[in-house]
N, C-alpha and C positions, 0 to 999 in steps of 0.2 A: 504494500500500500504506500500510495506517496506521502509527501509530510502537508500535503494540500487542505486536508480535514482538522477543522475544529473539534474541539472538545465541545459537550454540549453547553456547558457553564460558561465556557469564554464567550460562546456566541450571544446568551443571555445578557452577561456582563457588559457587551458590548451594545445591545440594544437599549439598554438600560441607561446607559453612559449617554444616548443619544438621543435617548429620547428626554434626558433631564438637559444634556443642552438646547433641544430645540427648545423644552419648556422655557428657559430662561432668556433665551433671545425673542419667543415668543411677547414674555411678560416686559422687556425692558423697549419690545420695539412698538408694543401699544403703546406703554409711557409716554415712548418717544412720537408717538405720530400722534397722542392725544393733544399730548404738550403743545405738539406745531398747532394743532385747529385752534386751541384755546387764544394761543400766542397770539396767531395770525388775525383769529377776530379781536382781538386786543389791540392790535395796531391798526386793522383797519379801523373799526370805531374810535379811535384817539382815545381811548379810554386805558388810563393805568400803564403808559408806555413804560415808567421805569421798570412796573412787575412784569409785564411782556418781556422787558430784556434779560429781565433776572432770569423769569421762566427759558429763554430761551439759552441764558450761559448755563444753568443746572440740565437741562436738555440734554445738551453738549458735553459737556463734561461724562453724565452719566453713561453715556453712549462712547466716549475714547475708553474710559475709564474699564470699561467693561471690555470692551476688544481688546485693550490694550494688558486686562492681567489675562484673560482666556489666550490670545497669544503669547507671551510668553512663558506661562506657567502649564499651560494644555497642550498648543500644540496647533498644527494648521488643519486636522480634523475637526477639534471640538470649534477652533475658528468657522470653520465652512456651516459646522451644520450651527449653530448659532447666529449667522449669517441668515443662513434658511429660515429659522425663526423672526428673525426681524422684518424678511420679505413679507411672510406670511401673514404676520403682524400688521403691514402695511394692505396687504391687502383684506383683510378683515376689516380693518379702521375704512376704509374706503367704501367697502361695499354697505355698510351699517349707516356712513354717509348719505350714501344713493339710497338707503331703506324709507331714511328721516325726512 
């Protein structure tokens, strides 16, 4: 037999691992794309521009901050699929948009 075959528990471990990152890129790119709508109607009605900007430097931040320890502490796997997450994210925020 070749060395091609997992074990069953790593392939678990492995689904496991990836599906808690898309969870998280999931939850940090709702944040992220709620943030923009709030922000955005914030700036457009003139209303509360300094919290618009605050809103959008914690945005910001919380989004590098996130990619930036997932790559270098995880690796460019848990990078991608957390990336995945975020897309996903974005487009859930959009479609809930087009619901309202």
């Amino acid at each position: 037999m070749t060395g091609l075959s997992m074990p069953q528990y790593d392939i678990l471990q492995v689904v496991l691992s990836a599906s808690a990152w898309l969870a998280i890129g999931a939850l940090v790119g709702a944040f992220f794309y709620l943030t923009l709508r709030r922000s955005a109607q914030m700036l457009a009605t003139g209303s509360c521009v300094s919290t618009a900007l605050a809103l959008q430097l914690i945005r910001f931040t919380v989004m590098a901050g996130l990619l930036g320890i997932v790559a270098r502490h995880y690796g460019a796997v848990a990078l991608l699929v957390v990336t995945f997450g975020i897309l996903a994210a974005r487009t859930v925020v959009l479609r809930l948009r087009a619901l309202s």
